[in-house]
C-alpha positions in Angstrom: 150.0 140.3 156.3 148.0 141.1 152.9 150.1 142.9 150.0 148.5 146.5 149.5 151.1 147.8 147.5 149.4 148.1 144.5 146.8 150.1 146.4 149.0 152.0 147.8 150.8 152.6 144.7 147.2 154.1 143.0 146.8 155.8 145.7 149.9 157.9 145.7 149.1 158.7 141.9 145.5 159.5 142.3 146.8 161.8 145.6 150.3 163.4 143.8 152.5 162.1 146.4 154.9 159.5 147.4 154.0 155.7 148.4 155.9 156.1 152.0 153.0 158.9 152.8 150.2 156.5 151.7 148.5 155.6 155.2 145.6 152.4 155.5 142.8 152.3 158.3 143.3 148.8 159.6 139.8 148.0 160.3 138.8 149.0 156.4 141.9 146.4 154.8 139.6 144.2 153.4 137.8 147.3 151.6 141.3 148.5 150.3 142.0 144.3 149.5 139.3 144.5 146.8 140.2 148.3 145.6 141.9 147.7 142.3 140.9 150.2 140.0 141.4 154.0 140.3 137.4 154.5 141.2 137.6 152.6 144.1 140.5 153.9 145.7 139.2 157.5 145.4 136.1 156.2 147.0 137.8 154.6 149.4 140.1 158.7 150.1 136.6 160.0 150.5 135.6 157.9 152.8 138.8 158.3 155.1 140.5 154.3 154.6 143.0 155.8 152.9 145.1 159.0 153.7 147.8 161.2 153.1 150.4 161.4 156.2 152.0 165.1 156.6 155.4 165.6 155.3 158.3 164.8 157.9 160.7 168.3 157.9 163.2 169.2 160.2 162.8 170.5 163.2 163.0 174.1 164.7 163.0 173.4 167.9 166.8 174.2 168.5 166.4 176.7 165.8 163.9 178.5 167.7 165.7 178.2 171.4 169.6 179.5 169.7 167.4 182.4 168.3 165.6 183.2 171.3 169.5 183.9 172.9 170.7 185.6 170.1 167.8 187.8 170.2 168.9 188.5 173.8 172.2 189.1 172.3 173.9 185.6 173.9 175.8 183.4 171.8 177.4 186.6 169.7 180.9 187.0 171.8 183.9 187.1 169.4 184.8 183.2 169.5 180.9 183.0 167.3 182.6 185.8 164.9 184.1 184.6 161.7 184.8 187.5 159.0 186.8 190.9 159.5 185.1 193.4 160.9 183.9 194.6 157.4 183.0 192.1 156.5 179.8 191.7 159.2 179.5 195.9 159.2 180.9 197.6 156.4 182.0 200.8 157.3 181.8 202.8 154.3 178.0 201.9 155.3 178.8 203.3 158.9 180.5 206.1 158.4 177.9 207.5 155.2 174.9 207.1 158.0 176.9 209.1 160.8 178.0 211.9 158.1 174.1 212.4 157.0 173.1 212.0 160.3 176.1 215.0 161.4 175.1 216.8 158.2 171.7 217.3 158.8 172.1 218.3 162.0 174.3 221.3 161.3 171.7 222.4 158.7 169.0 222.6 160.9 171.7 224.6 163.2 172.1 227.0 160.4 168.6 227.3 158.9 167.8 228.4 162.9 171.1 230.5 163.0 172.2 228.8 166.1 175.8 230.0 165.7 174.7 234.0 164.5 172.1 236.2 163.9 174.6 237.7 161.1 174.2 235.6 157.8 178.0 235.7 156.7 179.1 234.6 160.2 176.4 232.2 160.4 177.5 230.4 156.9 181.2 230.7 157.9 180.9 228.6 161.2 178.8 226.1 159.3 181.1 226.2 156.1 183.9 225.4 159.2 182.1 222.9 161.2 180.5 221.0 158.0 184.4 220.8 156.9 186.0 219.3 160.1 183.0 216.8 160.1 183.6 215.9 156.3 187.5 215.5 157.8 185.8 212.9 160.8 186.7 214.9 163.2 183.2 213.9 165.1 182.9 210.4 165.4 179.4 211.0 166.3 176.4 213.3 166.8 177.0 213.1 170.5 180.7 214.2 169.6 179.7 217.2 167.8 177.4 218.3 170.1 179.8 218.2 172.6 182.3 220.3 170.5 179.4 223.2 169.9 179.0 223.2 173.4 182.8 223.5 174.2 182.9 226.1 172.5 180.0 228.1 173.8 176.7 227.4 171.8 173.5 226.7 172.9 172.2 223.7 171.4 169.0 222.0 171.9 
């Protein structure tokens, strides 16, 4: 077996990369034999005796197939949970996105008076409704919507 390390060691300078990735065509190893100066062995990469081999990186194979489940919602049951609750959905978070959501709601109720054609007993039932949902009374839109309709108004 001929010694092409100092080939191969030019090679990886000339190319930027490490020795291990430095690849010889076995029918061109007397070519790269009589290579010793920088010239020759970037005549020799044009020519295609000497290449670079692609980087070795881990694999996503199992990657891709555990997030093809989870996608799917597998592989998510309480024994994969580590954390409080908070701590995966913080509920400050929660509850600010279901009081806007509740909030906006009754405003569009009361720029339509929903609740009264009168303008004072329009912006009393809001002023009544907008408190109970600031206390949580209504967990959700759904709840409130049920509530207005409990007690007698037509909502869309």
């Amino acid at each position: 077996m001929v010694d092409l390390s100092t080939q191969k060691r030019l090679a990886a300078e000339v190319l930027g990369v490490g020795v291990s990735r430095i690849r010889i065509d076995p029918e061109r190893i007397e070519d790269v034999e009589a290579a010793l100066r920088r010239e020759d062995i970037k005549r020799l990469i044009k020519e295609g005796a000497i290449w670079v081999e692609q980087a070795h990186r881990n694999s996503r194979g199992r990657w891709k197939e555990r997030h093809a489940k989870r996608k799917k919602g597998h592989k998510r049951g309480p024994g994969k949970r580590k954390g409080a609750k908070d701590a995966r959905a913080d509920s400050k978070e929660r509850w600010v996105k279901t009081i806007r959501k509740i909030r906006r709601y009754l405003r569009w109720l009361r720029d339509h008076k929903v609740f009264s054609k009168d303008e004072a007993e329009n912006r009393r039932i809001y002023r009544r409704l907008y408190m109970l949902a600031k206390g949580g009374t209504f967990t959700c839109l759904a709840d409130l919507k049920r509530y207005l309709r409990d007690m007698g108004y037509e909502v869309r």
